[in-house]
N, C-alpha and C positions, 0 to 999 in steps of 0.2 A: 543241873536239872531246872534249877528257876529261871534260868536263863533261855533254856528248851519251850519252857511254858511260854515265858512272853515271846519272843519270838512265834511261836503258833497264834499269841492273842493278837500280835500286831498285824504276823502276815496279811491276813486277809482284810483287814483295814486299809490296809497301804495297796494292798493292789486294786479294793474297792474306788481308793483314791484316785489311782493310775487311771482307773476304767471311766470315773467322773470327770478326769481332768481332758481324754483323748475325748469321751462324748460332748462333753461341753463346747470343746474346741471345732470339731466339725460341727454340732449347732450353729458356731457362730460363725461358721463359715458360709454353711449355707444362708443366715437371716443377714451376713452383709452380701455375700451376692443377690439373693431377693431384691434388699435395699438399696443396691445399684443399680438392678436392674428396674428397678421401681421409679426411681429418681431419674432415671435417663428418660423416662418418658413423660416427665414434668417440664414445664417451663424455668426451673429453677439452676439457676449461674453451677457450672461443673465445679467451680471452686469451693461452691456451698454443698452441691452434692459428696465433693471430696471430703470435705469438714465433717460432714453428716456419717459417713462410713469409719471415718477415721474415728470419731468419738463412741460409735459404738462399738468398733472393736477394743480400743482399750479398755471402755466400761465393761464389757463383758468379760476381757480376760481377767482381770480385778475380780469382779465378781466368782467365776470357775473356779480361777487360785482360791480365793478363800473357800466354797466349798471343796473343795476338792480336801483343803488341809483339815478341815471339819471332820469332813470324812474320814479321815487317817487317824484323828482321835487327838489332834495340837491345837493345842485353844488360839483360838483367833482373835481375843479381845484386843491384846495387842498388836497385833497386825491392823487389826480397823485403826485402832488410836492412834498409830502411826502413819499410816494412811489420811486418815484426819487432819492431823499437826500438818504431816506434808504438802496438804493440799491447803490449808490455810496458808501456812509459810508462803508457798510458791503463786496463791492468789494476792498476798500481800505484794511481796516481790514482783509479780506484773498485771500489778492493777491496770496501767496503763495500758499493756500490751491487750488486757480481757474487755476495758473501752473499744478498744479498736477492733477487737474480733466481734465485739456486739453490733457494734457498728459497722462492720463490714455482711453481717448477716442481715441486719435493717435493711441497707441498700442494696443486697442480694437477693432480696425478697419482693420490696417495695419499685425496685427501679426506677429511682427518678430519675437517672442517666443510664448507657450501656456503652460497650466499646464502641467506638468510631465516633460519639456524639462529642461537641465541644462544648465545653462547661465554663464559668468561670464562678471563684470562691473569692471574695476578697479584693484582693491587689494579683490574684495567680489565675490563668485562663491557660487552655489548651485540648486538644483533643484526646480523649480516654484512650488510652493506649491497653491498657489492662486493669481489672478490677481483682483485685486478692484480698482474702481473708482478713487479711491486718491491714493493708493501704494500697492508694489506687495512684496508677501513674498516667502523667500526661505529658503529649509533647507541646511545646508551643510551635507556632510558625516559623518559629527562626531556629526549630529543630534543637531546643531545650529539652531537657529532659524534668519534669516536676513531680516529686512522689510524696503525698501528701498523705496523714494518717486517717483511716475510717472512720474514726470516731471523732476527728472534726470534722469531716464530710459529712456526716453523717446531724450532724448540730448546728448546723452553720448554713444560711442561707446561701443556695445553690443557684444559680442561671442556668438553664439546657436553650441554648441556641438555635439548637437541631432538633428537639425531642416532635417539636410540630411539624405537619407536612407545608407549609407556607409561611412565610415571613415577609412583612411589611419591610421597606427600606425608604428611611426617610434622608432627606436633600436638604439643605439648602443653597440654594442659586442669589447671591447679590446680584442686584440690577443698578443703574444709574438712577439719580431722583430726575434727572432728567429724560430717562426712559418711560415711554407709555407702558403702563402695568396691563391692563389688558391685551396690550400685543405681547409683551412677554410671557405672561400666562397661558394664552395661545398655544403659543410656541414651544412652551416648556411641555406642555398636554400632546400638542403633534408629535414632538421627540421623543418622549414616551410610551405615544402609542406605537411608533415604528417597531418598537425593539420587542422583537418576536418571545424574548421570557418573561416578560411581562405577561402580567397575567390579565383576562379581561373582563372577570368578574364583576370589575366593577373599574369605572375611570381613573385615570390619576388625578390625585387631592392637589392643586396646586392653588397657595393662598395667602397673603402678604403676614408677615410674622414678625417682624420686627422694622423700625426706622433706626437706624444706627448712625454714629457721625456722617460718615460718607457714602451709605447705599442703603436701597432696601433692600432686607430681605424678604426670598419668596421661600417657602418652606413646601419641597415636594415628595409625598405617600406615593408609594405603587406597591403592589404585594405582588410575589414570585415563588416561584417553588425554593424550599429552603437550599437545595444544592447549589443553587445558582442565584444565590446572594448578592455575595461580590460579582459577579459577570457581571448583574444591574444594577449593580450600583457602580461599576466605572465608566460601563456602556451605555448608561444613560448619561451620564456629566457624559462622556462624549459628546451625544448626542445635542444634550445641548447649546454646548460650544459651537458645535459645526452648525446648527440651523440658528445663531444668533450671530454668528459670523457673516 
């Protein structure tokens, strides 16, 4: 018979529970679709948008669970406590790893680079391959692979190459000390101006830079559209060669 009783006292507990746990969970079905759908029409990196759905579904089903077991009439103090402890332990345990997911939401946010630009950190240079939550990989030229954590990226002074639409390329051209610098000057300004990525905003800087043992140096500025760096900077030392030839 006492057995009869609780049973009728629990049933309707636990099914209250049942009903908390299914409403909850379609709640948070629909507020992560919302929030994807919300975030797709940000400018914000899909891997942060990923992050961003991913933490609130776990946070929310955490949350359900525990009311739900509330509901049912099973004390929850311990469940939180452990939950706690766990969440301490496993923040201890990748401290590391929670630098770099900070840091990869900084630069997800902030964008001082994005894919395709070439960066360099350090002594490591290459072009953004992909940016991910924990760390960002690049290739270099010579088709390396370099995957470096966000939370140095993210601290560490950065170079973007690419981030601006124009880039100066600067030269320098040795001349003979027996060489007229005026006509080399000249000359190095005509070769210059031929080469159609060049930009014409403004002349080429062409200006004596240093007296070294055996030449001087001319030191020569032109700016160009950033894609087309290297084209003028080999196209122009071409250029030169051939009209001082």
């Amino acid at each position: 018979m006492d057995k009869i009783i609780e049973y009728v006292k629990t049933g309707p507990a636990i099914l209250i529970a049942a009903i908390v746990l299914v409403i909850g969970l379609l709640v948070l079905m629909i507020i992560s679709k919302i929030l994807k759908k919300t975030l797709s029409k940000t400018k914000l990196d899909v891997s942060l948008q990923g992050f961003f759905v991913k933490t609130l579904n776990i946070t929310g089903f955490i949350l359900i669970l525990i009311c739900s077991l509330a509901t049912a009439g099973i004390s929850t103090t311990g469940l939180i406590a452990g939950f706690s402890a766990a969440g301490a332990a496993v923040a201890l345990a990748l401290k590391d790893s929670l630098a770099n997911i900070a840091g990869g939401i900084v630069l997800l946010i902030t964008h001082p680079f994005v894919t395709g630009d070439y960066i360099e950190m350090g002594d490591k240079s290459g072009t953004v391959e992909q940016i991910d939550i924990i760390q960002t990989t690049l290739i270099t030229p010579d088709n390396k692979t370099i995957v470096i954590p966000n939370g140095i990226l993210s601290s560490d002074n950065v170079i973007n190459y690419t981030k601006q639409e124009t880039r100066r390329v600067d030269l320098t051209i040795p001349i003979s000390y027996d060489n007229d610098v005026d006509l080399a000057r000249k000359s190095i300004v005509k070769a210059a101006s031929k080469e159609k990525k060049v930009l014409n905003n403004e002349p080429p800087f062409v200006k004596v830079v240093e007296y070294s043992d055996s030449c001087v140096n001319l030191t020569v500025r032109v700016w160009c559209k950033t894609e087309d760096y290297w084209d003028v900077y080999f196209l122009v030392n071409q250029r030169v060669k051939t009209i001082f030839d």
